[in-house]
C-alpha positions as CSV (number, residue, x, y, z in Angstrom):
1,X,0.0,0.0,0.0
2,X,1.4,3.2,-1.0
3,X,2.3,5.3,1.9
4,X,0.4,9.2,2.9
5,X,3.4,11.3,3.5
6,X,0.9,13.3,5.3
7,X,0.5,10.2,8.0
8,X,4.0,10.6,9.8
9,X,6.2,10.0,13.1
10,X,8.1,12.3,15.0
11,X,11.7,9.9,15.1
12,X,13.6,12.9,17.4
13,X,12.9,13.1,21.4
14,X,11.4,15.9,22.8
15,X,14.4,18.5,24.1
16,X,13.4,22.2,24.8
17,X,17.7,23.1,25.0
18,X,17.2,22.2,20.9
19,X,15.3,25.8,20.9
20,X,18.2,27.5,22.3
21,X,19.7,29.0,18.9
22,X,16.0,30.3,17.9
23,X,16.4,31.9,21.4
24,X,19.6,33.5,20.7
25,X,18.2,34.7,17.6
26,X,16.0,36.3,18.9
27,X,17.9,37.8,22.0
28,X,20.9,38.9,19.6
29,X,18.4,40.6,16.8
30,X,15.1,41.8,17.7
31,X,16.0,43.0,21.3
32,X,19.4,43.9,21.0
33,X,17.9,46.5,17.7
34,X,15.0,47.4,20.3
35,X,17.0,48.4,23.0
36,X,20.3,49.7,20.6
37,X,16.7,52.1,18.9
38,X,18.8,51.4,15.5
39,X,17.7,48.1,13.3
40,X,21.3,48.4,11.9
41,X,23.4,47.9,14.7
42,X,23.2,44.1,14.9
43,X,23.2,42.9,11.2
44,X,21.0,40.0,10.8
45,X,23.7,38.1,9.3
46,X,25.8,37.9,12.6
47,X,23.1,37.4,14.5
48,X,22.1,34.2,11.6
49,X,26.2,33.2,12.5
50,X,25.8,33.4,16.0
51,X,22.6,31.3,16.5
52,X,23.6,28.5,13.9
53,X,27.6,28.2,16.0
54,X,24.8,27.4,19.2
55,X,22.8,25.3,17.2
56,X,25.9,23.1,15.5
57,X,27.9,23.2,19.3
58,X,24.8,22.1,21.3
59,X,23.3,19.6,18.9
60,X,23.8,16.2,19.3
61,X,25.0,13.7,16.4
62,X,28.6,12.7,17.1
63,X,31.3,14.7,16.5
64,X,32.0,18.0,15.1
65,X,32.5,17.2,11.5
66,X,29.3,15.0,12.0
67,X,26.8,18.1,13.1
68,X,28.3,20.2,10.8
69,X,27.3,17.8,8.0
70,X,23.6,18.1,9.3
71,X,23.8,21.7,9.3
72,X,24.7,21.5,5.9
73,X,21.9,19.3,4.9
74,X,19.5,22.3,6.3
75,X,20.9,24.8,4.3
76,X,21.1,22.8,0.8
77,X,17.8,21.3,1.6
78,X,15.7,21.5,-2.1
79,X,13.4,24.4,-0.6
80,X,15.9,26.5,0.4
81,X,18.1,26.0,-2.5
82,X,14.4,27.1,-4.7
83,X,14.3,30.1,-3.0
84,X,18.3,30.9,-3.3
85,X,17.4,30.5,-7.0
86,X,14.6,32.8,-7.0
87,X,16.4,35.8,-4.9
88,X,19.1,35.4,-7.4
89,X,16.4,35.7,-10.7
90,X,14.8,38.4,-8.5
91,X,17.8,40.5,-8.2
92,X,18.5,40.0,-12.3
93,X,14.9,41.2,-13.1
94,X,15.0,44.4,-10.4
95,X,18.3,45.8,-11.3
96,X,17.4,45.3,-15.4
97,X,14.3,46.7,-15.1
98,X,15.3,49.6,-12.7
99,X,18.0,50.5,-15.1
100,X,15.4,50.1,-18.5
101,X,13.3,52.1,-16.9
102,X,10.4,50.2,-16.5
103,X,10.0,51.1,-12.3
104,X,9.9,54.6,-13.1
105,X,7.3,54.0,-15.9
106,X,5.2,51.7,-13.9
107,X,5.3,54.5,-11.0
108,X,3.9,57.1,-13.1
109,X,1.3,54.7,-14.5
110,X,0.3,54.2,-11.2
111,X,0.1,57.7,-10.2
112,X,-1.6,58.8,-12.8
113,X,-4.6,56.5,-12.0
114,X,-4.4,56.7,-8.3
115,X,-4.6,60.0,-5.6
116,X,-2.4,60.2,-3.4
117,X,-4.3,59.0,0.0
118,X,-5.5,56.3,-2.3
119,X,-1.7,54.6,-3.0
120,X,-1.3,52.7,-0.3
121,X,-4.3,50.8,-0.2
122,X,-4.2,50.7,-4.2
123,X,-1.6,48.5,-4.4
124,X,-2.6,46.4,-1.1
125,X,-5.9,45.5,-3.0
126,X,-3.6,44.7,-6.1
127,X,-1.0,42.7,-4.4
128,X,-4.3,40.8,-2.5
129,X,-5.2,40.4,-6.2
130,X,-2.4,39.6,-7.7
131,X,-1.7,36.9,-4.7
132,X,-4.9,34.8,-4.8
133,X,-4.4,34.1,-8.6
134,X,-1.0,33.3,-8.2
135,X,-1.4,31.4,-4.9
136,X,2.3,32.2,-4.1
137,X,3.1,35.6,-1.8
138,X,7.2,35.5,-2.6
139,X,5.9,35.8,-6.9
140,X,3.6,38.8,-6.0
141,X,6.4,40.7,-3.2
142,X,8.8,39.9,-6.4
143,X,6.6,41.8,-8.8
144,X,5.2,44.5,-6.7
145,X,8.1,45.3,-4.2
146,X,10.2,47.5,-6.7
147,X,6.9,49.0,-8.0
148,X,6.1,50.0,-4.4
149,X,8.9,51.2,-3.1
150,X,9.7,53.6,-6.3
151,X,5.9,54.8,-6.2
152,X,7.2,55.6,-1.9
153,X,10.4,57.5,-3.6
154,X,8.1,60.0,-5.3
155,X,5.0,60.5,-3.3
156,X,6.7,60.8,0.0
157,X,6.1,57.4,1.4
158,X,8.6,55.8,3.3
159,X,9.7,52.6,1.6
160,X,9.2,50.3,4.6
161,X,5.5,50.9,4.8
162,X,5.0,50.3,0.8
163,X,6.8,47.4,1.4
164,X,5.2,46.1,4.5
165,X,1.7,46.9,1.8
166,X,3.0,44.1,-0.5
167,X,4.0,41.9,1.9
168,X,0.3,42.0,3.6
169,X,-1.7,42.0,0.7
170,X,0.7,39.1,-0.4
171,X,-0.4,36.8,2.1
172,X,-3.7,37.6,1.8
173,X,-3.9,35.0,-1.3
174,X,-1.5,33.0,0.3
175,X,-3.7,32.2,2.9
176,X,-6.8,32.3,0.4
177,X,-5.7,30.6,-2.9
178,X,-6.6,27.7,-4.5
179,X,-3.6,26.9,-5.6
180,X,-1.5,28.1,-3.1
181,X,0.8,25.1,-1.1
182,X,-0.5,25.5,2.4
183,X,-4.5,25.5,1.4
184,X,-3.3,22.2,-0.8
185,X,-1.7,21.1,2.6
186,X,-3.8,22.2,5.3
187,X,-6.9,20.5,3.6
188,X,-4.7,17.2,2.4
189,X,-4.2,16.8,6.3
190,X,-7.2,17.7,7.6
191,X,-9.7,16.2,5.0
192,X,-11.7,18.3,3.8
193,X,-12.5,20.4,0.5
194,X,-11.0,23.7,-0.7
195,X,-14.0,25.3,-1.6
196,X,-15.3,24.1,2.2
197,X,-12.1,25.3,4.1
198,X,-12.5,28.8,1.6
199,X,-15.7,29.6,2.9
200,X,-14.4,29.2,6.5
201,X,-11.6,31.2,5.8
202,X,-13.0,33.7,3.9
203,X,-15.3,35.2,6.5
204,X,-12.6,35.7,9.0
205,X,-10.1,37.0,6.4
206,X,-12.2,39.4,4.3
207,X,-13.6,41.6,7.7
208,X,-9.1,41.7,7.8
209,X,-8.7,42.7,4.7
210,X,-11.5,45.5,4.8
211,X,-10.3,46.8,7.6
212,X,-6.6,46.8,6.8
213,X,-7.5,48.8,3.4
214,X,-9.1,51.3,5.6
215,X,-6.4,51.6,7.5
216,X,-3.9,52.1,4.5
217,X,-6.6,55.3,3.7
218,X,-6.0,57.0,6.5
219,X,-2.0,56.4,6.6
220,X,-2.5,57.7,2.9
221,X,-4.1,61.0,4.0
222,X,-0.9,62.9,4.7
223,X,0.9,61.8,1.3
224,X,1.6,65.0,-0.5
225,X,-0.5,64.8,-3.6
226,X,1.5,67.7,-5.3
227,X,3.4,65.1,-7.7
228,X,3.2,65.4,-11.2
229,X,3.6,62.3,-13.3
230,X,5.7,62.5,-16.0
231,X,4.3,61.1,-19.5
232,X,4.1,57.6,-19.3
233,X,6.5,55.4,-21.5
234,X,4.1,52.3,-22.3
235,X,6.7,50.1,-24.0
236,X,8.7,50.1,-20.5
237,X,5.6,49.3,-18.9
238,X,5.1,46.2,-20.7
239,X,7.5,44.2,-18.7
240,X,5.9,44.9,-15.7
241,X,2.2,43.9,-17.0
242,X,3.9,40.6,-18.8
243,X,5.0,39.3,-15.6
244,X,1.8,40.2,-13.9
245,X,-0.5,38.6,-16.4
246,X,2.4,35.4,-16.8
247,X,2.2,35.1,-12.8
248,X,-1.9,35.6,-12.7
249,X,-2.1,32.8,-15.6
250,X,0.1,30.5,-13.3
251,X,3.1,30.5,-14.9
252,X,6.2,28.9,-12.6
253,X,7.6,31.9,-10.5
254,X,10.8,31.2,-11.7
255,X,9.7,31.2,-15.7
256,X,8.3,34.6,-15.5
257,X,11.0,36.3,-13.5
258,X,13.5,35.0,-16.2
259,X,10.8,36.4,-19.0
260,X,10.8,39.9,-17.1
261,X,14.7,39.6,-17.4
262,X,14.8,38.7,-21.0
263,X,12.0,41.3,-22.0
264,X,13.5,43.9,-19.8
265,X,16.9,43.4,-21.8
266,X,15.5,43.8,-25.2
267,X,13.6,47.2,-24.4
268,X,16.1,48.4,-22.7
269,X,18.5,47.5,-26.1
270,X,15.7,48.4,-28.3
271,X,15.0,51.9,-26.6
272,X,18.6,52.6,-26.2
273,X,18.4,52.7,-22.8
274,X,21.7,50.8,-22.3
275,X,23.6,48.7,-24.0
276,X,24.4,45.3,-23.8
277,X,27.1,45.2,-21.6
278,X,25.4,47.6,-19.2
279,X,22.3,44.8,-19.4
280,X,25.1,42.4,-18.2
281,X,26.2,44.7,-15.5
282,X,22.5,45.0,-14.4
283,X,21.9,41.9,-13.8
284,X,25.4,41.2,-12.3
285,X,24.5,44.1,-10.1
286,X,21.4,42.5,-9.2
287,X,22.4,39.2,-8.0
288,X,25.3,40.5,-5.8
289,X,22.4,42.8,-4.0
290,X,20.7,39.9,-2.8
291,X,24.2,38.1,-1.5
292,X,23.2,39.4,2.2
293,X,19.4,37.6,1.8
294,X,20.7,34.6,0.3
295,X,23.5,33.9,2.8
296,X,20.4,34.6,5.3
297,X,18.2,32.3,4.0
298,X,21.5,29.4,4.0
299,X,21.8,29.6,8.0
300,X,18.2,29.8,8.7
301,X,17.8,26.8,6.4
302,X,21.2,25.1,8.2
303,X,19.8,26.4,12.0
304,X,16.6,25.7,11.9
305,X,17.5,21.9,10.7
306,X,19.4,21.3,13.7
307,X,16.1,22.7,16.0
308,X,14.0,20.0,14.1
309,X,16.9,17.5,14.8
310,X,17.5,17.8,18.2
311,X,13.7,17.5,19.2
312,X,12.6,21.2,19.3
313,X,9.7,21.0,17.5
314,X,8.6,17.7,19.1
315,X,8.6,19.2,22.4
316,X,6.8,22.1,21.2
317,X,4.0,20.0,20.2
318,X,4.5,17.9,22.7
319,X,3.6,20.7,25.3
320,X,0.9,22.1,23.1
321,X,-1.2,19.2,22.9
322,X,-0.9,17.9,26.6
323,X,-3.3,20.1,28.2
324,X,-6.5,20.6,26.1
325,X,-10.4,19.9,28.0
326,X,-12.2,21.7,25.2
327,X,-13.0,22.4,21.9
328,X,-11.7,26.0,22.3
329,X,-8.7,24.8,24.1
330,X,-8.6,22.0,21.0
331,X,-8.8,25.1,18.3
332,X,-5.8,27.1,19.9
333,X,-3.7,24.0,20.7
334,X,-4.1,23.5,16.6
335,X,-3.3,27.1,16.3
336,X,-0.5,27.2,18.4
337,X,0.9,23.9,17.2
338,X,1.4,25.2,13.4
339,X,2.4,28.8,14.5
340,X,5.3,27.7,16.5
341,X,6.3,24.8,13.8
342,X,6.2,28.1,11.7
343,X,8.3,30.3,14.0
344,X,11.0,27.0,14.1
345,X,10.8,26.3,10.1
346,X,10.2,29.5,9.1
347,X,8.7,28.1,5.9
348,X,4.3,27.8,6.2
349,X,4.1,24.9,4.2
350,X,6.5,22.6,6.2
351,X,4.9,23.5,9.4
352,X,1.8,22.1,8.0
353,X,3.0,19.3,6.7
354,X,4.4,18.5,10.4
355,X,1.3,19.8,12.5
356,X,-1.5,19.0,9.8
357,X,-1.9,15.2,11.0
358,X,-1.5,16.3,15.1
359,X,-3.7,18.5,14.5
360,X,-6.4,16.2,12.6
361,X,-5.7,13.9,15.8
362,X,-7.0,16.5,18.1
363,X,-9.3,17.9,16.0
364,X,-11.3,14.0,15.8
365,X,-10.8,14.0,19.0
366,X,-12.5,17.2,20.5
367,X,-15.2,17.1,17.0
368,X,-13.7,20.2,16.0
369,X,-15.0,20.7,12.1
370,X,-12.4,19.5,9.7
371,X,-13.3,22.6,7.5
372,X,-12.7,24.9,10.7
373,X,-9.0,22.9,11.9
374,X,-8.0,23.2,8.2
375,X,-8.8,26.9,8.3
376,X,-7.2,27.6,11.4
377,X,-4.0,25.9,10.5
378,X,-3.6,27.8,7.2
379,X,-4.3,31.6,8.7
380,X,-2.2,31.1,11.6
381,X,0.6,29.7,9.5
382,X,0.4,32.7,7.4
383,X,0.2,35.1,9.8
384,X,3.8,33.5,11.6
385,X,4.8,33.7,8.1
386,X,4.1,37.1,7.0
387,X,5.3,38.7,10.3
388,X,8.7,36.8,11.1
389,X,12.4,39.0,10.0
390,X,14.1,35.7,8.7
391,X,10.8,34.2,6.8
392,X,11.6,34.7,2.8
393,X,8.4,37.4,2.3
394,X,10.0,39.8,4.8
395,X,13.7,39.0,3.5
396,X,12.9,39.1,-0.1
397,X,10.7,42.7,0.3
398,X,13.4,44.2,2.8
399,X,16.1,43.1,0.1
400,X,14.5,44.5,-3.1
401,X,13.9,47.8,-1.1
402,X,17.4,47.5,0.9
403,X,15.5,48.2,3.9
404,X,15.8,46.5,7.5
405,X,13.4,43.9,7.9
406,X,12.4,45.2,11.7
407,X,11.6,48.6,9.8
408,X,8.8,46.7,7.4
409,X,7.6,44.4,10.2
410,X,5.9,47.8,12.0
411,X,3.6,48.3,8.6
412,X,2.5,44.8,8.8
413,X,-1.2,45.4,9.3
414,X,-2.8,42.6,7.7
415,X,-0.9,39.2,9.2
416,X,-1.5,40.9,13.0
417,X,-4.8,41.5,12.6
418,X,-5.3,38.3,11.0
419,X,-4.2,36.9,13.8
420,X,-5.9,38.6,15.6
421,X,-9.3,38.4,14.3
422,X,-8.5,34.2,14.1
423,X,-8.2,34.1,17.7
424,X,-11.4,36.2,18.2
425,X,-12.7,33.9,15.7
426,X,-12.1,31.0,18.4
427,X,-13.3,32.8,21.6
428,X,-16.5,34.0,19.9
429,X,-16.7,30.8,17.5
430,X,-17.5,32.2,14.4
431,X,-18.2,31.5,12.1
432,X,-20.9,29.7,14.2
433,X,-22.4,27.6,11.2
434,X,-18.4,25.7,11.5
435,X,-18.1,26.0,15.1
């Protein structure tokens, strides 16, 4: 019989000391930024070094060489090498389109349509668009982030909040799409249907999402609306509305940044822009900008292996699930299960993958609706998602607009008030029909 890699085993014991790096992680970036009042004086590299030397010197696994191996299998594990590959296109496409033109065209486009209190929350509704066709948040942050932070450059928005606009309305389909890896996961695991675990969703989300466009408003009511657009160059556009469409229709991410580099490169020839070599240079100039997020992305991948190794996660769920006496207790156990599987992975759709089948055991076993569990897991693994500094959203938007990620977390509207709203979703069970 052909095994459900859903229906897995935890094979590592429970150990809380596994969590130690995460700790240190923590300890070393967020507060040391906090109390320092600068998000640049502790680079989020060195604090990445720091918590994966804890993680390789406390883990268990023989000897040095030996842990050091395991690290390695973290950091060259097949997701993290796909996203490597997808910062580096990213970086291509930016810097090639930045240099044809085609931000600064885009930008007056969007200007042109849009008043200025109306920005912000124009291109959250387009990136919530743009992200529940797609079903992927990184595709949309990579299309939208240069956009947004060039349309902040002009009208006098700062760039973190444009970018922490992408990032929300991003994860807005994430959470919501069809197509998007954790709804395929979350209902795999919990047995229901999409359209069933939509409807569930969607009434907690879309009271979010109205109110987080409202919100965007009023930030948008001091933006000086005295810009002028310039005349809008519609061939440099075009790359920009290619990759839009390409990543609407479904197109691999990856496919459609290399067609926004390859387009980008022939207007820019074709309009005399630059010339070829200067299109090399781009794109050379690109990929180095994203060195910092990539070599991030290598030690999370590498530290966050050894907390799964050494039994961090299992003891997480371990203490999660060992005190529950109701179906509310049963619905925030499931919660917190996938949001701290989240918080040790940093990747959504792994942390459902390893809570989805815990949490289908205590879902059965409190009668919790299968429709509801599978809701809950994908909006709180989202919401960890959207909001951590070493997750690839955050990384990926605070690379393109070479911004601190602590500076875009403060503009994150939508995942905290998802959150938010999910757990008042539980207390107040609503939707009652699913509760």
């Amino acid at each position: 019989m052909k095994r459900n890699p859903f229906n897995k085993t935890f094979e590592h014991t429970p150990n809380v000391w596994a969590l130690l790096p995460l700790g240190v992680f923590l300890l070393s970036y967020l507060v040391i930024s906090c109390i320092a009042g600068d998000f640049y004086k502790m680079p989020i590299t060195v604090a990445f070094v720091l918590s994966s030397a804890v993680a390789v010197l406390i883990s268990k696994g023989g000897g040095l060489n030996n842990r050091i191996e395991q690290f390695c299998k973290g950091a060259a594990n097949s997701n993290i090498m796909l996203m490597v590959i997808i910062f580096i296109l990213a970086g291509a496409f930016a810097q090639t389109a930045k240099e044809m033109g085609a931000v600064d065209a885009t930008v007056n486009l969007t200007m042109a349509l849009l008043p200025g209190n109306l920005l912000a929350a124009g291109v959250f509704i387009a990136a919530c668009f743009i992200s529940i066709s797609v079903g992927t948040s990184v595709g949309t942050i990579v299309a939208l982030a240069p956009v947004a932070v060039g349309i902040a450059e002009k009208a006098g928005i700062p760039d973190a909040l444009m970018l922490g606009v992408v990032v929300s309305g991003a994860m807005f389909g994430d959470n919501l799409s069809f197509i998007s890896d954790t709804t395929i996961v979350a209902t795999r695991t919990q047995g229901c249907q999409m359209a069933d675990k939509f409807k569930v969703n969607f009434r907690i989300a879309l009271p979010i999402a109205i109110l987080t466009t409202i919100l965007y408003i009023v930030l948008g009511l001091g933006v000086n609306e005295g810009f002028h657009p310039e005349s809008i160059e519609w061939v440099k556009v075009l790359p920009y509305l290619v990759v839009l469409i390409s990543a609407i229709a479904g197109v691999n991410v990856m496919l459609v940044l290399f067609l926004g580099i390859i387009l980008s490169g022939i207007t820019g020839l074709l309009t005399r822009t630059f010339n070829i070599w200067e299109w090399n240079a781009a794109m050379g100039s690109g990929i180095i900008g994203m060195g910092e997020l990539i070599i991030v992305t290598l030690l999370a991948g590498g530290m966050l292996e050894m907390i799964r190794y050494n039994g961090g996660i299992e003891w997480i769920i371990r203490k999660l699930t060992s005190r529950i006496s109701s179906k509310r207790g049963a619905e925030v156990s499931i919660a917190g299960l996938v949001s701290f599987a989240n918080l040790c992975t940093a990747n959504n759709t792994i942390a459902l993958i390893m809570a989805g089948p815990i949490a289908k055991d205590i879902a059965d076993r409190f009668h919790v609706d299968s429709r509801r569990s599978a809701s809950l897991l994908d909006i709180f693994s989202c919401t960890i998602q959207g909001i951590i500094p070493y997750g690839a959203q955050i990384l990926i938007a605070s690379g393109l607009g070479n911004v601190s990620p602590l500076e875009v977390m403060q503009y994150l509207y939508y995942p905290y008030l998802l959150g938010i709203g999910a757990l008042l979703a539980i207390l107040f069970r609503y939707p009652r029909k699913y509760a």
